[in-house]
C-alpha positions as CSV (number, residue, x, y, z in Angstrom):
1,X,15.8,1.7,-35.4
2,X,14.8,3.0,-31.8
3,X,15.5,1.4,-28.7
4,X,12.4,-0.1,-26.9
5,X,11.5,2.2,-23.8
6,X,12.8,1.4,-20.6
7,X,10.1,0.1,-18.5
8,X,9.8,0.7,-14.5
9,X,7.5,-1.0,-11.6
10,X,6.0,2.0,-9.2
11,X,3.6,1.7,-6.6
12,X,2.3,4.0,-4.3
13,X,0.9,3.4,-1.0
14,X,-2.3,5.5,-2.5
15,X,-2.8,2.7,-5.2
16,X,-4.2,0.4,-2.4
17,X,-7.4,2.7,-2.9
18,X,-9.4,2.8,-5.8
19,X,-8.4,4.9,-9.0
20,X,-9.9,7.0,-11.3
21,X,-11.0,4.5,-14.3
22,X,-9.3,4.8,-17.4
23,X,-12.0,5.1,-20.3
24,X,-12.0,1.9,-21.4
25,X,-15.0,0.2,-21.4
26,X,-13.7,-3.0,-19.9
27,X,-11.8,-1.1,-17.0
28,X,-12.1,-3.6,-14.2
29,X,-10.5,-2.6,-10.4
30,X,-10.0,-5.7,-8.2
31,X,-9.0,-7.0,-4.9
32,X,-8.3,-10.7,-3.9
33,X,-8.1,-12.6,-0.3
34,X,-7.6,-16.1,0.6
35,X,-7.2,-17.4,4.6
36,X,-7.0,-20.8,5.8
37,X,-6.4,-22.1,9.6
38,X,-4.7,-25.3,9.2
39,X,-5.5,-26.1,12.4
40,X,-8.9,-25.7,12.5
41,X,-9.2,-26.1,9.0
42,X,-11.3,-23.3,7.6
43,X,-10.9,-21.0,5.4
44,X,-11.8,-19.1,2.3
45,X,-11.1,-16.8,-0.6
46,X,-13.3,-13.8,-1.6
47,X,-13.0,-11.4,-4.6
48,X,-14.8,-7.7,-5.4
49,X,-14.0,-6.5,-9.1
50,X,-15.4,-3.2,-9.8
51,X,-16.6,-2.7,-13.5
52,X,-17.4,1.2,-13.1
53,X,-18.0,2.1,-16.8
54,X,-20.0,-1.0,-17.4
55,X,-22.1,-0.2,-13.9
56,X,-20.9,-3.5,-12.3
57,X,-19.4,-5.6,-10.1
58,X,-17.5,-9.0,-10.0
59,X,-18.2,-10.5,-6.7
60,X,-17.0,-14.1,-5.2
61,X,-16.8,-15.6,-1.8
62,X,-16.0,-19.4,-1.2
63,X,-15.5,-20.4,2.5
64,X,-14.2,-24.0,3.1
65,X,-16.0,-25.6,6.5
66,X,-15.7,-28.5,8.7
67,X,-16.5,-32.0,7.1
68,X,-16.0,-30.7,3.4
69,X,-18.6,-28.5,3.6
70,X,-18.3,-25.4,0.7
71,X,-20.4,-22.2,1.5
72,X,-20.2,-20.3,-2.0
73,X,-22.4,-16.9,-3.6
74,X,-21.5,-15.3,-6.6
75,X,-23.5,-11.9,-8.2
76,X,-23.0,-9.1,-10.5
77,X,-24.5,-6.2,-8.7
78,X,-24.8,-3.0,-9.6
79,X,-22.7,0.0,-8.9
80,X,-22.4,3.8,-9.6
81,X,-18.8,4.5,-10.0
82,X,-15.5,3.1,-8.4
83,X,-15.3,5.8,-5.2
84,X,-15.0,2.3,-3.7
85,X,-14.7,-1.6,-2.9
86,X,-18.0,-2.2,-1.3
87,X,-20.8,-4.4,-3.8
88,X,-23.1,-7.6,-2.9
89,X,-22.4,-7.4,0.5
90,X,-18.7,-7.8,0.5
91,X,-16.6,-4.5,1.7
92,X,-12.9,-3.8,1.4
93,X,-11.4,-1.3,3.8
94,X,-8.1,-0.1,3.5
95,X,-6.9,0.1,7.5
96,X,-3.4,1.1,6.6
97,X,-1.3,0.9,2.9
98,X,0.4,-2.4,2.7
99,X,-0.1,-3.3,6.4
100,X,-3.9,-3.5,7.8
101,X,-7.1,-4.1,5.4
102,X,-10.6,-5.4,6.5
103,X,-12.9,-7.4,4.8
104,X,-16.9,-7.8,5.8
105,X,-19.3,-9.9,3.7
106,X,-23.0,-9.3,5.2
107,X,-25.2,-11.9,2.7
108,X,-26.0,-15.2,1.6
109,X,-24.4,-18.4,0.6
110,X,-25.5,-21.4,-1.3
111,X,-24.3,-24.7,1.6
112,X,-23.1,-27.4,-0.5
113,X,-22.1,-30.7,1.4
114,X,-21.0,-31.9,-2.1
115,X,-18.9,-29.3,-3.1
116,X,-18.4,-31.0,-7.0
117,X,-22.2,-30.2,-7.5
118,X,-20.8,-26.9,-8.4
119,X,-19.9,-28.1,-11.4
120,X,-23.2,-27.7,-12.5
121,X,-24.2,-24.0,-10.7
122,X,-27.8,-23.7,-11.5
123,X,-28.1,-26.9,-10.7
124,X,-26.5,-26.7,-7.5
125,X,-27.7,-23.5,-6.7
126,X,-31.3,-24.9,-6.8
127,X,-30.8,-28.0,-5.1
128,X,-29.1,-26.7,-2.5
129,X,-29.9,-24.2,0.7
130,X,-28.6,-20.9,0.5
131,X,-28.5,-19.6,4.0
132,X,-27.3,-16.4,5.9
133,X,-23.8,-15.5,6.1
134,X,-21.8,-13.0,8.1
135,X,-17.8,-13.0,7.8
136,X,-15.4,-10.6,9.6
137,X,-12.0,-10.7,9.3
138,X,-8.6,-8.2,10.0
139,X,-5.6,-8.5,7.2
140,X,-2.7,-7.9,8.0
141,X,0.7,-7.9,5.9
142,X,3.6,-9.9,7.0
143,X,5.4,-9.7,3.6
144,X,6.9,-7.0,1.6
145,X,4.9,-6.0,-1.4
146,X,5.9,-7.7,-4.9
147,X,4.4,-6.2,-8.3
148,X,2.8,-2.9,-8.7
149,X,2.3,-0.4,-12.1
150,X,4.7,-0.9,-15.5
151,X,5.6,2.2,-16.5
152,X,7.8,4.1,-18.7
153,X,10.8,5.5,-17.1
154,X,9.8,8.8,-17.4
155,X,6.7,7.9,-15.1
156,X,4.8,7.7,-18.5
157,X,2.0,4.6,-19.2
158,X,2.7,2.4,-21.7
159,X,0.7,1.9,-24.8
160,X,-1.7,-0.6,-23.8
161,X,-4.8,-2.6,-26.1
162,X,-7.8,-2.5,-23.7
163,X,-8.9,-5.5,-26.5
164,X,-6.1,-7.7,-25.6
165,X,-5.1,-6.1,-22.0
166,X,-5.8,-8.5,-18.8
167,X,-4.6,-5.5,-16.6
168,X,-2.4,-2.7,-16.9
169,X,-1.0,-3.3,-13.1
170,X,-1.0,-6.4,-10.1
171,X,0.3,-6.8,-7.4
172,X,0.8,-9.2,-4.5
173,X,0.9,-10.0,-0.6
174,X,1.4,-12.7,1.9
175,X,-1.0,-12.2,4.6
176,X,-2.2,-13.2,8.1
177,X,-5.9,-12.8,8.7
178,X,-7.9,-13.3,11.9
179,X,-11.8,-13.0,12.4
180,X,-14.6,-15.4,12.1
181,X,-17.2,-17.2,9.4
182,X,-20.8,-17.1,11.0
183,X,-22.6,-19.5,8.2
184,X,-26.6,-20.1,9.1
185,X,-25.8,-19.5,12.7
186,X,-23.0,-21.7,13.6
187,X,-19.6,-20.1,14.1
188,X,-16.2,-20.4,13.0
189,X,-12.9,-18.5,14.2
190,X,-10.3,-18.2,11.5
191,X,-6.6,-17.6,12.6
192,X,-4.6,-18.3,9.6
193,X,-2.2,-17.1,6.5
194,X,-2.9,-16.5,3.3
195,X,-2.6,-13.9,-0.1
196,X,-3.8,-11.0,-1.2
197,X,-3.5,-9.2,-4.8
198,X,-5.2,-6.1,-6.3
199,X,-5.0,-5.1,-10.1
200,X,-6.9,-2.3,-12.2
201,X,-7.0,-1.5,-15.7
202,X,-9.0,-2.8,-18.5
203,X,-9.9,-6.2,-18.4
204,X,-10.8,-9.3,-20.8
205,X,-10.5,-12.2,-19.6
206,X,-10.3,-14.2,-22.9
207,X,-7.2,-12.2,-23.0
208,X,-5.0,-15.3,-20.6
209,X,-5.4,-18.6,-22.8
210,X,-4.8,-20.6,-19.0
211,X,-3.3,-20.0,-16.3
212,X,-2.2,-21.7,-13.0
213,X,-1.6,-19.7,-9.7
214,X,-0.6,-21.4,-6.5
215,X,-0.2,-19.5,-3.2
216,X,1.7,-21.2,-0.6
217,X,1.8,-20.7,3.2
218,X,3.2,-22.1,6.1
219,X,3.1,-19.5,8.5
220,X,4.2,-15.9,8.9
221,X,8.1,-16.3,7.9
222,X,7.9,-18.8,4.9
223,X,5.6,-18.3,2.0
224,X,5.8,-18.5,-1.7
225,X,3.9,-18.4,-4.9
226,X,3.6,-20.4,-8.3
227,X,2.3,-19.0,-11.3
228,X,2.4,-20.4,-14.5
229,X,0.7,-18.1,-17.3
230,X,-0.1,-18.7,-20.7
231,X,-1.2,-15.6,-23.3
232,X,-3.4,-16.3,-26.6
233,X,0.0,-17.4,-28.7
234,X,-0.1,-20.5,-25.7
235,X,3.0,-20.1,-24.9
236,X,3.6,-20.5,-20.9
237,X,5.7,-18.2,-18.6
């Protein structure tokens, strides 16, 4: 009987920039944000997942507004490759590794003033306007960096089922972010904290049964995060 190999976490300040896809048809490269301004309180959470080898992207943005107000848009467009984080509108620049990104969305959103009609999209989507929408806003890192690649100790990957696999490496950052919403020409600075997390490999998402994640921030020196995830056996972690 042979000893299970030891297993390592490695990350490079080069994996904040995009990687060369694995062949696996379900390879999936993503990056995460969330902001909110308590005292203004506005915010917002965006997400770009690039699906090179299926000639896609995943792309999300939800901004919270005055009076309960939810701006929202959601596409799959098309891409050529994974050279970079740019789809839909919505553009990821790395500034500097682990310290400065910037995020641009140049697009629309659907204005809901009843954010729970969402729970019927096309729906919503029709009923409601979808207007211009312009956000700008400057990342920067004001925790250390937790998570990165699991690899064998030699530097090695591990064996991994692209059928079962929900990514091959994650990681994790508390944030400030400072910039501004402009949402059918009314404008909103945003000077707040947040998290930020970026994971590439192949992707299913049927491969989590559930899973509960809850970022936590209350200001530049205290932060946390809560994640409770469950696998197909439903057994929580």
């Amino acid at each position: 009987m042979t000893d299970a190999p030891k297993l390592i976490t490695r990350l490079e300040p080069q994996d904040e920039y995009t990687h060369t896809p694995d062949a696996a048809s379900n390879y999936n490269e993503s990056m995460y944000f969330n902001v909110f301004d308590a005292k203004t309180k506005v915010g917002g959470w965006f997400r770009l997942g690039n699906r090179p080898n299926e000639g896609y992207a995943e792309m999300s943005v939800c901004l919270y507004l005055p009076g309960g107000r939810i701006g929202f848009m959601f596409g799959r467009p098309k891409i050529g490759g994974n050279a970079e984080m740019n789809a839909g509108g919505l553009k990821i620049e790395v500034v500097e590794p682990f310290k400065r990104l910037k995020l641009t969305y140049d697009g629309k959103v659907c204005l809901l003033d009843r954010p729970f009609e969402m729970a019927n999209p096309s729906k919503a989507f029709r009923d409601n306007p979808q207007v211009d929408c312009k956000i700008e806003l400057d990342y920067e890192g004001v925790s250390p960096m937790f998570g990165g690649e699991t690899v064998r100790e030699d530097g090695q990957p591990r064996d991994i089922d692209p059928e079962k696999s929900f990514a091959k490496a994650h990681y994790e950052q508390h944030v400030a972010a400072r910039g501004r919403f402009t949402v059918a020409g009314e404008s909103f600075e945003v000077d707040g904290h947040g998290l930020r997390d970026k994971s590439w490999g192949p992707r299913y998402w049927s491969a989590i049964n559930w899973y509960r994640w809850c970022p936590m921030n209350f200001g530049r020196d205290f932060g946390m995060m809560h994640s409770i995830v469950t696998g197909v056996d439903g057994q929580p972690r």
